[in-house]
mmCIF file of the C-alpha atoms, coordinates in Angstrom:
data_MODEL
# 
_entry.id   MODEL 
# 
loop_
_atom_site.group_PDB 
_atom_site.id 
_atom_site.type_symbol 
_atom_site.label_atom_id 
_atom_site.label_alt_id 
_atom_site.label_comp_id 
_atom_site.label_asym_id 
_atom_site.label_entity_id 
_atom_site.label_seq_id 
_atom_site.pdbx_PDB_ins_code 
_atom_site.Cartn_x 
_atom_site.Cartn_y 
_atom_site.Cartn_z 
_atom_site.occupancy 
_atom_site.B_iso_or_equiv 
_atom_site.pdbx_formal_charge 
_atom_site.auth_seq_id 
_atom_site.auth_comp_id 
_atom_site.auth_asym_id 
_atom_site.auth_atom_id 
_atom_site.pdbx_PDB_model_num 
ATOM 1   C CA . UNK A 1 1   ? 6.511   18.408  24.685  1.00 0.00 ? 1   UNK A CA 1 
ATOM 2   C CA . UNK A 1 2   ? 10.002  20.041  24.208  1.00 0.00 ? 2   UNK A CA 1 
ATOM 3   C CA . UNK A 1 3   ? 10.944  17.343  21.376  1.00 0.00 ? 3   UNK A CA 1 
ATOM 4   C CA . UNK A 1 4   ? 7.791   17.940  20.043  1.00 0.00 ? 4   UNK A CA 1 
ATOM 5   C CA . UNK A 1 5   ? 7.544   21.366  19.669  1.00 0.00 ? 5   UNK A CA 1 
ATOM 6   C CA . UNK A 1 6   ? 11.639  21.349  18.211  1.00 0.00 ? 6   UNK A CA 1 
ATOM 7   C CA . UNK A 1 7   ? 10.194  19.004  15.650  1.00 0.00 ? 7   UNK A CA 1 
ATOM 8   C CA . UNK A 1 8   ? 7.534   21.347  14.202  1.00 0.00 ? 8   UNK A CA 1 
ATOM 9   C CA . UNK A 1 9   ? 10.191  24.200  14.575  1.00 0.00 ? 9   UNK A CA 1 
ATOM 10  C CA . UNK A 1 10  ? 12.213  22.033  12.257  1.00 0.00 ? 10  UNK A CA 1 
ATOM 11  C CA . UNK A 1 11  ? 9.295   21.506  9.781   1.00 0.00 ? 11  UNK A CA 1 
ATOM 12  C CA . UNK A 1 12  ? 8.665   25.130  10.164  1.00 0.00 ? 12  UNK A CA 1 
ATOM 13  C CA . UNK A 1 13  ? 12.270  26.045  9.006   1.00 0.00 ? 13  UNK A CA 1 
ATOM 14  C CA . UNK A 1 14  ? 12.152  26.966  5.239   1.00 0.00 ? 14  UNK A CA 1 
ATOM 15  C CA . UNK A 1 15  ? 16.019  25.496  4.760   1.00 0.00 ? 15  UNK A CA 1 
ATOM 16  C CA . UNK A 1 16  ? 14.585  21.794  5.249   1.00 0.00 ? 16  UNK A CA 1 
ATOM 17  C CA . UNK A 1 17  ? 12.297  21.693  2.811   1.00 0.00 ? 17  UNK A CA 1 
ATOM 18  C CA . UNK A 1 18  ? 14.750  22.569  0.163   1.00 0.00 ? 18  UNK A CA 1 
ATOM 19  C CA . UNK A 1 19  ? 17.259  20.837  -2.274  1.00 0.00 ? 19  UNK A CA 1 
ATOM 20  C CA . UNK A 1 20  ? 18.031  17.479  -3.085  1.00 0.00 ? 20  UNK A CA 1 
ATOM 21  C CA . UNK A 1 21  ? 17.960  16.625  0.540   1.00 0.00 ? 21  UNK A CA 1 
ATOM 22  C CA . UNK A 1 22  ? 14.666  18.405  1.543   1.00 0.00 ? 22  UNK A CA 1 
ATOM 23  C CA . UNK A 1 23  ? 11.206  17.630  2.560   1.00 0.00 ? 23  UNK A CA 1 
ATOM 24  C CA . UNK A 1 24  ? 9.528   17.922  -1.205  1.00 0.00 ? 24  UNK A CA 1 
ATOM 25  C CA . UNK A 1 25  ? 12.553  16.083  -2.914  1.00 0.00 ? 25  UNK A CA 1 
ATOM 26  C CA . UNK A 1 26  ? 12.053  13.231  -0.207  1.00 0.00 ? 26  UNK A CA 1 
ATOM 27  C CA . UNK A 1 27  ? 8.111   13.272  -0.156  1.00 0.00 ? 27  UNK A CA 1 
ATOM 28  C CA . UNK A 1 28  ? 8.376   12.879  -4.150  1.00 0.00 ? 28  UNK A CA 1 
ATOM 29  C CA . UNK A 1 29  ? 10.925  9.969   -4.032  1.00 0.00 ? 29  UNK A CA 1 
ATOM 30  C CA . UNK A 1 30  ? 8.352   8.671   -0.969  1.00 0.00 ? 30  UNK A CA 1 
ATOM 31  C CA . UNK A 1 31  ? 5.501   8.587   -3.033  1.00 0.00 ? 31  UNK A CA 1 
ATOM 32  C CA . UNK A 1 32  ? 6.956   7.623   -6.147  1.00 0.00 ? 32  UNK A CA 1 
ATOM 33  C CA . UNK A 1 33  ? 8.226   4.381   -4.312  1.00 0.00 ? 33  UNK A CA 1 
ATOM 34  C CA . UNK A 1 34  ? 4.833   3.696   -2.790  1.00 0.00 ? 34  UNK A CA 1 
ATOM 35  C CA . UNK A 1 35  ? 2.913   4.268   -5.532  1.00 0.00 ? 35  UNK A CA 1 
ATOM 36  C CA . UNK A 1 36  ? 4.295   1.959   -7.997  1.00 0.00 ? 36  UNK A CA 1 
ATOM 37  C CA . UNK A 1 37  ? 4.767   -0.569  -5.311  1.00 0.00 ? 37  UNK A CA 1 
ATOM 38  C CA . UNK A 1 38  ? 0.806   0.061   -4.588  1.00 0.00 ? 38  UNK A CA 1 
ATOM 39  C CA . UNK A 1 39  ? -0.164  -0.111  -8.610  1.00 0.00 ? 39  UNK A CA 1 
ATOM 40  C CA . UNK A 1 40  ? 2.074   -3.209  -9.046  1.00 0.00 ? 40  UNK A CA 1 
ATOM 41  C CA . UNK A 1 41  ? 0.683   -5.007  -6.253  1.00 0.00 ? 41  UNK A CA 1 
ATOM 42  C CA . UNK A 1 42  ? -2.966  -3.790  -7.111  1.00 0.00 ? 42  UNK A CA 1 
ATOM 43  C CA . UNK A 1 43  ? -2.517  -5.393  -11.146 1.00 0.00 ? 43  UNK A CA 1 
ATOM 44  C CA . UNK A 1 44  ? -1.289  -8.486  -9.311  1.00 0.00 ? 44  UNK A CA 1 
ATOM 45  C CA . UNK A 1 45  ? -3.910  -9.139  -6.524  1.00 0.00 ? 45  UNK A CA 1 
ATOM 46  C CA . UNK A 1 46  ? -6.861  -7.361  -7.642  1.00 0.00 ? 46  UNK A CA 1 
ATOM 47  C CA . UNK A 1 47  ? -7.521  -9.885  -10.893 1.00 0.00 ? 47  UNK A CA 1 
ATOM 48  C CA . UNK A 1 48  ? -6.608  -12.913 -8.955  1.00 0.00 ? 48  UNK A CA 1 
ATOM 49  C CA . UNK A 1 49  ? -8.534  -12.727 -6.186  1.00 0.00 ? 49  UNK A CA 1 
ATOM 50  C CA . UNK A 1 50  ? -11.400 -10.921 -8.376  1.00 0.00 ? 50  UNK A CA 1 
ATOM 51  C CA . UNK A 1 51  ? -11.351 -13.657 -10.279 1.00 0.00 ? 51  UNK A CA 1 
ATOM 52  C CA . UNK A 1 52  ? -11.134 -16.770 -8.138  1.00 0.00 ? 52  UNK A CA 1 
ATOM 53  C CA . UNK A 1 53  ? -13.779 -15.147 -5.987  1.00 0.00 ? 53  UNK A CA 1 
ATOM 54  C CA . UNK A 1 54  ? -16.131 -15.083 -8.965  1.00 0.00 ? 54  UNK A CA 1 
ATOM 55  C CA . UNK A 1 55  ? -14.948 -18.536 -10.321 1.00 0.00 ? 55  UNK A CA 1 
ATOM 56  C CA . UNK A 1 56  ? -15.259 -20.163 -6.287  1.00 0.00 ? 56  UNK A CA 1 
ATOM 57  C CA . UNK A 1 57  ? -12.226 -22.068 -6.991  1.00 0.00 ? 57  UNK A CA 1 
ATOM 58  C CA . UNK A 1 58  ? -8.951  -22.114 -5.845  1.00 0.00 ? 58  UNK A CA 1 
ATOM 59  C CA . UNK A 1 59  ? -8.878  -19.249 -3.909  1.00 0.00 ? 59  UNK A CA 1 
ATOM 60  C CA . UNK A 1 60  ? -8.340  -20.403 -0.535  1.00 0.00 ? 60  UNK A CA 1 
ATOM 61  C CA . UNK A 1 61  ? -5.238  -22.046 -1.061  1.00 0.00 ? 61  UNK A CA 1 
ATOM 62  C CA . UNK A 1 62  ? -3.916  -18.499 -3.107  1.00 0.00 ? 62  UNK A CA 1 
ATOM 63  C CA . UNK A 1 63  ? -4.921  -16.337 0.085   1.00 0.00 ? 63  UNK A CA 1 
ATOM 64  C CA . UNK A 1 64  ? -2.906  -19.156 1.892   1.00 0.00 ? 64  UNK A CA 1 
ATOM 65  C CA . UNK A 1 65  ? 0.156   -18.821 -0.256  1.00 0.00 ? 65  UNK A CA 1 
ATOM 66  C CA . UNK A 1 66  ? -0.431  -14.696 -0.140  1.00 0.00 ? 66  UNK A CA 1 
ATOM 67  C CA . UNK A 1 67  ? 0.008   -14.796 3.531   1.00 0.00 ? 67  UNK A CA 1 
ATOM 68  C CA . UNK A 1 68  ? 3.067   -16.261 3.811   1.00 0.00 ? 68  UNK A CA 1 
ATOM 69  C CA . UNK A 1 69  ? 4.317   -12.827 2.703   1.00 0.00 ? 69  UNK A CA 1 
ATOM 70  C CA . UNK A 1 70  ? 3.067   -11.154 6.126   1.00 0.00 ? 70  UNK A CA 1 
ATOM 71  C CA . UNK A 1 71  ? 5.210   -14.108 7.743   1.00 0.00 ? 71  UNK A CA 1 
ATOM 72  C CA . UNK A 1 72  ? 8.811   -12.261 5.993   1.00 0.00 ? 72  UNK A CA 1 
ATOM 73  C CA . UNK A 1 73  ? 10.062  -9.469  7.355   1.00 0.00 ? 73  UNK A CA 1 
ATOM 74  C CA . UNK A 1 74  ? 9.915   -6.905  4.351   1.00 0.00 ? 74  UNK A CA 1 
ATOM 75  C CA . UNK A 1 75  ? 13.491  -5.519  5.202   1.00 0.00 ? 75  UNK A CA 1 
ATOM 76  C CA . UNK A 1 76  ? 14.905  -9.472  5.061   1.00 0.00 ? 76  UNK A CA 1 
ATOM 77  C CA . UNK A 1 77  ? 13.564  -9.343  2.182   1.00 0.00 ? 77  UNK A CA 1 
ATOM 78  C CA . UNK A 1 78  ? 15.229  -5.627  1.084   1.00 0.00 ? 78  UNK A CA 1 
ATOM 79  C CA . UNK A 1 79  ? 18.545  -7.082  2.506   1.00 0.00 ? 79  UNK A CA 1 
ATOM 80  C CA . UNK A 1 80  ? 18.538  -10.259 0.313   1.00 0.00 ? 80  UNK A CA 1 
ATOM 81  C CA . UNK A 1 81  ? 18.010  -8.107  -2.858  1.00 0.00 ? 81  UNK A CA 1 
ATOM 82  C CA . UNK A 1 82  ? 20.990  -6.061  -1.658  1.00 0.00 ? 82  UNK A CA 1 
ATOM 83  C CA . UNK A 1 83  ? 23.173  -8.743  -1.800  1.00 0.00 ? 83  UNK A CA 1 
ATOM 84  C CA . UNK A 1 84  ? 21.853  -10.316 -5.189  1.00 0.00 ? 84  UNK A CA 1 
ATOM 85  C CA . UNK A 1 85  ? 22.247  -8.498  -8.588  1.00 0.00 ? 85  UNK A CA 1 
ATOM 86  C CA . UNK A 1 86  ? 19.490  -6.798  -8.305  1.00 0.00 ? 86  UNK A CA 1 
ATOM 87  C CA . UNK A 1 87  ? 21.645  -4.292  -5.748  1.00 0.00 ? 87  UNK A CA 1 
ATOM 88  C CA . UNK A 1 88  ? 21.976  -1.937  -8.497  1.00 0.00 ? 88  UNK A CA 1 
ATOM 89  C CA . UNK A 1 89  ? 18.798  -1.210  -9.747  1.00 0.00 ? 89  UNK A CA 1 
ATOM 90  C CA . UNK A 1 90  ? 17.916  1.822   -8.343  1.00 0.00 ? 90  UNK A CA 1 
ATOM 91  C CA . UNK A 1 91  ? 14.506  1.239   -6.191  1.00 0.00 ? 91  UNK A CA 1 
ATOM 92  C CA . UNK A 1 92  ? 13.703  -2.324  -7.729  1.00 0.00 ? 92  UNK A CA 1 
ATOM 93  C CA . UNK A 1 93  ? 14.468  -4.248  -4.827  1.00 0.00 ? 93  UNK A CA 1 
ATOM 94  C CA . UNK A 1 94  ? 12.631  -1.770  -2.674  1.00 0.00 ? 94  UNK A CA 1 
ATOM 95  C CA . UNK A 1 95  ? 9.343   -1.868  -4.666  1.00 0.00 ? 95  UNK A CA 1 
ATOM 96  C CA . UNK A 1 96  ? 9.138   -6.418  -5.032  1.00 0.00 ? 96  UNK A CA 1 
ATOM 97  C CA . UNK A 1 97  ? 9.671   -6.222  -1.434  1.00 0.00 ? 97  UNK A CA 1 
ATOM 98  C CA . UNK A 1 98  ? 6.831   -3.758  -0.810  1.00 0.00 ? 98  UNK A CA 1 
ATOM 99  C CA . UNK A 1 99  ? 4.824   -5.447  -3.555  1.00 0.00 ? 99  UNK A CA 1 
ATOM 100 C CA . UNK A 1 100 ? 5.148   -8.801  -1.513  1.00 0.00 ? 100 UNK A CA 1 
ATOM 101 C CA . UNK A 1 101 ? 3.895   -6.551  1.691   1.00 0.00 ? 101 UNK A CA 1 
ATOM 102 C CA . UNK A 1 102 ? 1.196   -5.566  -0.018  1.00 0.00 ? 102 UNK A CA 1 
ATOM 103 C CA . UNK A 1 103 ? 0.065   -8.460  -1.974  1.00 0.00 ? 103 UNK A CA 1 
ATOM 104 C CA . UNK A 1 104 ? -2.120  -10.416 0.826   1.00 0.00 ? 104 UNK A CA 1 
ATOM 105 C CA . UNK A 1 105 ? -4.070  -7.963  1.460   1.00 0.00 ? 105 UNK A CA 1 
ATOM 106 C CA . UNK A 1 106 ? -5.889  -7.063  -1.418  1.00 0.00 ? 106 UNK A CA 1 
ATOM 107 C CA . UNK A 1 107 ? -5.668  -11.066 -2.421  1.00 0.00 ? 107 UNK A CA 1 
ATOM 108 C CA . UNK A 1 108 ? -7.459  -11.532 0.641   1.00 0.00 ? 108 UNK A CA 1 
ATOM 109 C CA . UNK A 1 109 ? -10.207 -8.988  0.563   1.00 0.00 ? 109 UNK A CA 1 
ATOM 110 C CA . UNK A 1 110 ? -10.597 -9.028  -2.889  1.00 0.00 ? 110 UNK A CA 1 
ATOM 111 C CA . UNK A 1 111 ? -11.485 -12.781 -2.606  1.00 0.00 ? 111 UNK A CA 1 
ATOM 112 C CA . UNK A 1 112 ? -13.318 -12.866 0.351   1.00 0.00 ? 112 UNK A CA 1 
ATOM 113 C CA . UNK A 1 113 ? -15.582 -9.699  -0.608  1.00 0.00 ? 113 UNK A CA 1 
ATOM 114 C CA . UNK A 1 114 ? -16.516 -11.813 -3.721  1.00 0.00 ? 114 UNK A CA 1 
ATOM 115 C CA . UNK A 1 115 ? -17.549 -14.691 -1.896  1.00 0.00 ? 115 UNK A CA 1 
ATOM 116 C CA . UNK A 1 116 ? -19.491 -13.030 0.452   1.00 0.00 ? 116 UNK A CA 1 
ATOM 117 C CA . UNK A 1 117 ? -21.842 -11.962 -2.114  1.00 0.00 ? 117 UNK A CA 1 
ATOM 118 C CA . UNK A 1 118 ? -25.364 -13.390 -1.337  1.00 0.00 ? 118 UNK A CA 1 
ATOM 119 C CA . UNK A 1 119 ? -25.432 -16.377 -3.727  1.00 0.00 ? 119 UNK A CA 1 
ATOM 120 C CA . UNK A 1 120 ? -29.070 -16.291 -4.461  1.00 0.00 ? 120 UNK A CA 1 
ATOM 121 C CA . UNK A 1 121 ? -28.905 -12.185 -5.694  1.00 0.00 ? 121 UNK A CA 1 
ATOM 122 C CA . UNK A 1 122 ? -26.174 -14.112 -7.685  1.00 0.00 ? 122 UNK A CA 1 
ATOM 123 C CA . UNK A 1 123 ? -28.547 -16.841 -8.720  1.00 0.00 ? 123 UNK A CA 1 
ATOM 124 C CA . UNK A 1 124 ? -31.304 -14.148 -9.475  1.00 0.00 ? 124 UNK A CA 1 
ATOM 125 C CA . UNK A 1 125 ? -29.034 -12.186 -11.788 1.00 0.00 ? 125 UNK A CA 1 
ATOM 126 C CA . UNK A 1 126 ? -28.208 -15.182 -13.908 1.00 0.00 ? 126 UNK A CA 1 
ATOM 127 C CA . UNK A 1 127 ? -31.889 -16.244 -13.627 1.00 0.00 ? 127 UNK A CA 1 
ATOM 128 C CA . UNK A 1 128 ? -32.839 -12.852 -15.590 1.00 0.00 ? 128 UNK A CA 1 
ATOM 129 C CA . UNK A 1 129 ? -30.603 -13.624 -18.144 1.00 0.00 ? 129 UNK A CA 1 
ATOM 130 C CA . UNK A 1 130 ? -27.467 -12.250 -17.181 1.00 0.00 ? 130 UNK A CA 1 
ATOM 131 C CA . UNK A 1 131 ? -23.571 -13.432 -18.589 1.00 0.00 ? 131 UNK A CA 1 
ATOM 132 C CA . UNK A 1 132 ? -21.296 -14.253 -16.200 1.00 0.00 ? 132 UNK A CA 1 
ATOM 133 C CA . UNK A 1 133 ? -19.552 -11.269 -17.112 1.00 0.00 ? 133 UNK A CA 1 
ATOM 134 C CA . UNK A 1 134 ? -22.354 -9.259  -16.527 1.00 0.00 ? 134 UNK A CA 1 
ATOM 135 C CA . UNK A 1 135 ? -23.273 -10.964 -13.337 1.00 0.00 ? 135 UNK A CA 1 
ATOM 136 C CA . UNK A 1 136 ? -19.290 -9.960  -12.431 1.00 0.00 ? 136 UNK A CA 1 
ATOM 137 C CA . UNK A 1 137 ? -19.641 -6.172  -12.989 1.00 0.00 ? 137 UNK A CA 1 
ATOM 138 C CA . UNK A 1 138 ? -23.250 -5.529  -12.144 1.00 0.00 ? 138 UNK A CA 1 
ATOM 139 C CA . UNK A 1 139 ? -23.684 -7.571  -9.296  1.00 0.00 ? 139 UNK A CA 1 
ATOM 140 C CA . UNK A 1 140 ? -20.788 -9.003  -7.193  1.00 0.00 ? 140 UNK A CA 1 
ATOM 141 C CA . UNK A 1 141 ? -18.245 -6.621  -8.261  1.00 0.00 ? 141 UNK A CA 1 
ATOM 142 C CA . UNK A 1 142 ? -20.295 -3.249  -6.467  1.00 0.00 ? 142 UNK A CA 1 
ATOM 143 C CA . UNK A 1 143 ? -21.556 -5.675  -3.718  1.00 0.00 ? 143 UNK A CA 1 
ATOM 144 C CA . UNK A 1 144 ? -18.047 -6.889  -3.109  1.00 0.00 ? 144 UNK A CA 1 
ATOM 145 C CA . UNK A 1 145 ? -16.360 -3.457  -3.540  1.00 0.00 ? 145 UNK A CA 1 
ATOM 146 C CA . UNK A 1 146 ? -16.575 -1.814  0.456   1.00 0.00 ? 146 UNK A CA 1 
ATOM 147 C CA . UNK A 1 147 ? -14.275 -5.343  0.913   1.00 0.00 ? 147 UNK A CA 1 
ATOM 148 C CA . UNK A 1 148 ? -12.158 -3.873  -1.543  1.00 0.00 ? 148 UNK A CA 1 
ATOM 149 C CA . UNK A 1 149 ? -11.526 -0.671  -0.730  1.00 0.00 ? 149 UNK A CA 1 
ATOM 150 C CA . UNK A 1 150 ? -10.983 -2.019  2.819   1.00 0.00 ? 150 UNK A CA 1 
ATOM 151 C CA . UNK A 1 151 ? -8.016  -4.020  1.715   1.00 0.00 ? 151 UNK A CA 1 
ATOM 152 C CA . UNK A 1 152 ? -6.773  -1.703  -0.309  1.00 0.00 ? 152 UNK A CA 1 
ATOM 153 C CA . UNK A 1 153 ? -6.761  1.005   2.113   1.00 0.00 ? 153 UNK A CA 1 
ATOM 154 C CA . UNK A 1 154 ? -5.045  -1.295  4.385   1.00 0.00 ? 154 UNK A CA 1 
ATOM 155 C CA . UNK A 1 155 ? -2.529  -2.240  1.880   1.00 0.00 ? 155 UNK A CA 1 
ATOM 156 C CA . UNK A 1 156 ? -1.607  1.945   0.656   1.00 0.00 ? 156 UNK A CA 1 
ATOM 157 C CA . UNK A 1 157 ? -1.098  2.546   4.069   1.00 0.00 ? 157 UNK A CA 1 
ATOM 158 C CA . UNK A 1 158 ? 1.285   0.100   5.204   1.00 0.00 ? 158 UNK A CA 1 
ATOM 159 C CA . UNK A 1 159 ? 3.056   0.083   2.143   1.00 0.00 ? 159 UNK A CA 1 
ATOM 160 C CA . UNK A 1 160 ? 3.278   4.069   2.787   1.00 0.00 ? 160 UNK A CA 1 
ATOM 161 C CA . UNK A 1 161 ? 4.944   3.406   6.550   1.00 0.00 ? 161 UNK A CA 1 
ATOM 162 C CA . UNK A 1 162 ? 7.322   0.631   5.062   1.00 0.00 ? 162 UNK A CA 1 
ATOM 163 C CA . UNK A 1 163 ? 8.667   2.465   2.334   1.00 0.00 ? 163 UNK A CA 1 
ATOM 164 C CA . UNK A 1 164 ? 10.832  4.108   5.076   1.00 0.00 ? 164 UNK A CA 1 
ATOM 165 C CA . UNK A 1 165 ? 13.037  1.274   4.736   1.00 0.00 ? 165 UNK A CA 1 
ATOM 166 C CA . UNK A 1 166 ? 14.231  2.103   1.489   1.00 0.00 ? 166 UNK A CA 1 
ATOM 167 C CA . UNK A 1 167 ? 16.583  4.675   3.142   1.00 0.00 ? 167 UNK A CA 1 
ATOM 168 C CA . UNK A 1 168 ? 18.088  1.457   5.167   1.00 0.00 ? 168 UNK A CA 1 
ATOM 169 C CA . UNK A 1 169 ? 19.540  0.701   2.023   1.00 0.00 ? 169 UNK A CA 1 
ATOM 170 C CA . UNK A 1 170 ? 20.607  4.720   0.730   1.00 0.00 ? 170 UNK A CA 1 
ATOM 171 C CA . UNK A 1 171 ? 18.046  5.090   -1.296  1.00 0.00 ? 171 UNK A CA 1 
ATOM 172 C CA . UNK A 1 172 ? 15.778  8.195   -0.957  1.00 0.00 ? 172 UNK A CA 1 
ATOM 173 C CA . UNK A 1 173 ? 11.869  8.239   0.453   1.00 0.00 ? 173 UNK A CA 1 
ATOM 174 C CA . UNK A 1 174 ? 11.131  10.501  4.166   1.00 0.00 ? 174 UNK A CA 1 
ATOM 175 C CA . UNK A 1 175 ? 12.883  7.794   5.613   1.00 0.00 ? 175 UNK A CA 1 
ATOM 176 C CA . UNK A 1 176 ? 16.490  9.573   4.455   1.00 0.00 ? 176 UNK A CA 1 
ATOM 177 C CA . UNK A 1 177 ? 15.013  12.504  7.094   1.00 0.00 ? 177 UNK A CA 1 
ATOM 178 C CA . UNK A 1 178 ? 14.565  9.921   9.430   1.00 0.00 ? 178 UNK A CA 1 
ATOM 179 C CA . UNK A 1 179 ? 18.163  7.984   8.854   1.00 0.00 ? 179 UNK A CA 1 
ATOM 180 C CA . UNK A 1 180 ? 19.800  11.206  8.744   1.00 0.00 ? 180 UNK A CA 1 
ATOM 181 C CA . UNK A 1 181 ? 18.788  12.450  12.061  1.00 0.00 ? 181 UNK A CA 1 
ATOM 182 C CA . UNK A 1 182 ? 19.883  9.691   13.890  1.00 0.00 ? 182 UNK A CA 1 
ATOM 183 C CA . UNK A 1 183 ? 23.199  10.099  12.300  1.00 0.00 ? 183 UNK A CA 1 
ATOM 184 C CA . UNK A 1 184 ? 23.482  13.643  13.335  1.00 0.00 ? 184 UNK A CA 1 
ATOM 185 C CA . UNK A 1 185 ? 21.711  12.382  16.957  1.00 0.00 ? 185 UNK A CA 1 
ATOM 186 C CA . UNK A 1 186 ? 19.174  15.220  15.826  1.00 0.00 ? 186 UNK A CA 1 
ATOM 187 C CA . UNK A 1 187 ? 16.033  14.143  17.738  1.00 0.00 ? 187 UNK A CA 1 
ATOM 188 C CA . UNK A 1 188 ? 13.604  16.416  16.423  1.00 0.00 ? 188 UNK A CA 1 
ATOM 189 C CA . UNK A 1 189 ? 14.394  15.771  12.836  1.00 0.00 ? 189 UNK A CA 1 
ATOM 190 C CA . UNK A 1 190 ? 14.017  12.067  13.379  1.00 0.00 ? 190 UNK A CA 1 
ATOM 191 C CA . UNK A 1 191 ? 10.443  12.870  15.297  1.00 0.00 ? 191 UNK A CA 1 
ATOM 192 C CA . UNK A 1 192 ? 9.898   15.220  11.945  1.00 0.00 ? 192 UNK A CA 1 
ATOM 193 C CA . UNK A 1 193 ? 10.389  12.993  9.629   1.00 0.00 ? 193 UNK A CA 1 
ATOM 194 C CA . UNK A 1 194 ? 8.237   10.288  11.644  1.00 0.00 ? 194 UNK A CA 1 
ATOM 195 C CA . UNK A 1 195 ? 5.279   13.076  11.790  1.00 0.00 ? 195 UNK A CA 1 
ATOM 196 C CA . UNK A 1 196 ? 5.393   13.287  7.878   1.00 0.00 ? 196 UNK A CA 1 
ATOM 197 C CA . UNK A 1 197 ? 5.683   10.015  7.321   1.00 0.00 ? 197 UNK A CA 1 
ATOM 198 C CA . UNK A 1 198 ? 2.207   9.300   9.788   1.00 0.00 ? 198 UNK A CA 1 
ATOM 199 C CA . UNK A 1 199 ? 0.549   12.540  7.890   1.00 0.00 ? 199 UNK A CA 1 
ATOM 200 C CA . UNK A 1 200 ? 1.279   11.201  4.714   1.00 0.00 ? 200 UNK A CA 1 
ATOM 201 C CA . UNK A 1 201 ? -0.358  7.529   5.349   1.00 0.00 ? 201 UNK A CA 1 
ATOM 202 C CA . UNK A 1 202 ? -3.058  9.594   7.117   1.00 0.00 ? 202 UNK A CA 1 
ATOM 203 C CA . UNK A 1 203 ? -3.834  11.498  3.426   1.00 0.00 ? 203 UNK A CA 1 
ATOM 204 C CA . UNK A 1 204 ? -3.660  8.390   1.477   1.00 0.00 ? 204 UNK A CA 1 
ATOM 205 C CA . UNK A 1 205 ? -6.308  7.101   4.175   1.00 0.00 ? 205 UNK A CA 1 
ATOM 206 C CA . UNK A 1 206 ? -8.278  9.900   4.040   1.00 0.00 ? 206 UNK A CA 1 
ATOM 207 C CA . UNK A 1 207 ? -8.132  10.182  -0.137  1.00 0.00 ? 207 UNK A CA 1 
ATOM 208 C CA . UNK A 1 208 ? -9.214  6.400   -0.541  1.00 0.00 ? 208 UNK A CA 1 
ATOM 209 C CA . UNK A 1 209 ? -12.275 6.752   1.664   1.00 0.00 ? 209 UNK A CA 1 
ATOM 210 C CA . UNK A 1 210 ? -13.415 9.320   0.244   1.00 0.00 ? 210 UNK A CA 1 
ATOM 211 C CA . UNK A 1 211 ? -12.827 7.468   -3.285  1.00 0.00 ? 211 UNK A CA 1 
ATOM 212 C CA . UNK A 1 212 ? -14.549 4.829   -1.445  1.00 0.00 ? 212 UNK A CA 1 
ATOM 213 C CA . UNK A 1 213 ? -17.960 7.048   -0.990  1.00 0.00 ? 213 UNK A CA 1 
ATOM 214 C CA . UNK A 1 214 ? -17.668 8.490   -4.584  1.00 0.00 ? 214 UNK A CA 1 
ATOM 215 C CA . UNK A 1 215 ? -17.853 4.925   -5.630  1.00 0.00 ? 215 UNK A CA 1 
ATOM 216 C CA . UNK A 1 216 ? -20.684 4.274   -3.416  1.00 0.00 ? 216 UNK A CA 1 
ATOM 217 C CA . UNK A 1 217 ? -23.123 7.147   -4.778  1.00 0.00 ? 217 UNK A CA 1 
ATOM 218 C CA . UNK A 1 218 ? -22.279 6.276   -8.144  1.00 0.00 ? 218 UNK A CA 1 
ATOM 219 C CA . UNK A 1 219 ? -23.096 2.632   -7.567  1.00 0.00 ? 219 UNK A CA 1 
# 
């Protein structure tokens, strides 16, 4: 409980939270990182597995080909950018290898949620005269949404715990709290920096379900 309770006196201490170096500088650069990483990933995924879910084709062998990213550690993946000429571009490297974290995911549930779709509500639809495109946004698209929001919850929040890596590499993100504890051998700023990286990924949880439930009433 001592580390603890040295950790929350660190949060507690005004000092940290300012400058370049500070809790708000850091939480910015966090969810900066994350967020494009998240919107990138979601522009990718989202259509594609959307899409082949709706068509019925071809989408089992692109959640196969998605999942080989969960097989790569993201930081080998970080480290190989480092050493390519990509090392230079500010948080580049760190955002395709998030994007490639957070990629199967959505794929997966995106494509799945569409297939699970009770084929003859489908059949009904386009028996009353609906467009495919119709029977996409009326009907599978709301049905197939909770499978969604499932995988894309899944995908914010790891993608909001990885992006701690980025400070592997000196770039910025609450990992840099996290880094530069350990080089000072400051345990409680190393258990901070943990705590607001597990509060933050508990927000982004919290914000996308109850997204999630908006949807749901408007539906």
């Amino acid at each position: 409980m001592g580390i603890v309770a040295d950790a929350w006196s660190w949060l507690g201490t005004g000092a940290n939270w300012a400058g370049e170096g500070g809790v708000w500088h850091r939480l910015g650069e966090h969810v900066y990182v994350s967020g494009v990483a998240l919107l990138l990933a979601c522009a990718v995924a989202l259509p594609l597995g959307l899409g082949l879910g709706h068509l019925g084709r071809g989408g089992a062998l692109a959640v196969n080909v998605s999942n080989v990213g969960r097989a790569i550690p993201v930081f080998a993946v970080l480290a190989l950018f480092m050493v390519s000429p990509l090392r230079n571009a500010g948080y580049v490297p760190t955002v395709i290898a998030l994007v490639l974290f957070a990629v199967p995911p959505l794929l997966t549930n995106a494509y799945v949620g569409m297939r699970e779709v009770d084929r003859a509500v489908v059949e009904a639809a386009r028996g009353m005269g609906m467009s495919g495109g119709q029977v996409f946004r009326k009907v599978e698209l709301p049905l197939a949404r909770p499978l969604v929001m499932t995988g894309l919850r899944s995908a914010a929040v790891q993608v909001v715990a990885t992006a701690t890596i980025a400070a592997m590499v000196g770039q910025g993100g609450l990992g840099r709290i996290i880094t530069a504890g350990f080089n000072t051998y400051d345990t409680p700023q190393v258990v901070a920096g943990a705590l607001l990286v597990a509060l933050l990924a508990l927000v982004v949880e919290l914000v996308l379900v109850g997204a999630d439930r908006l949807l749901g009433r408007r539906a």
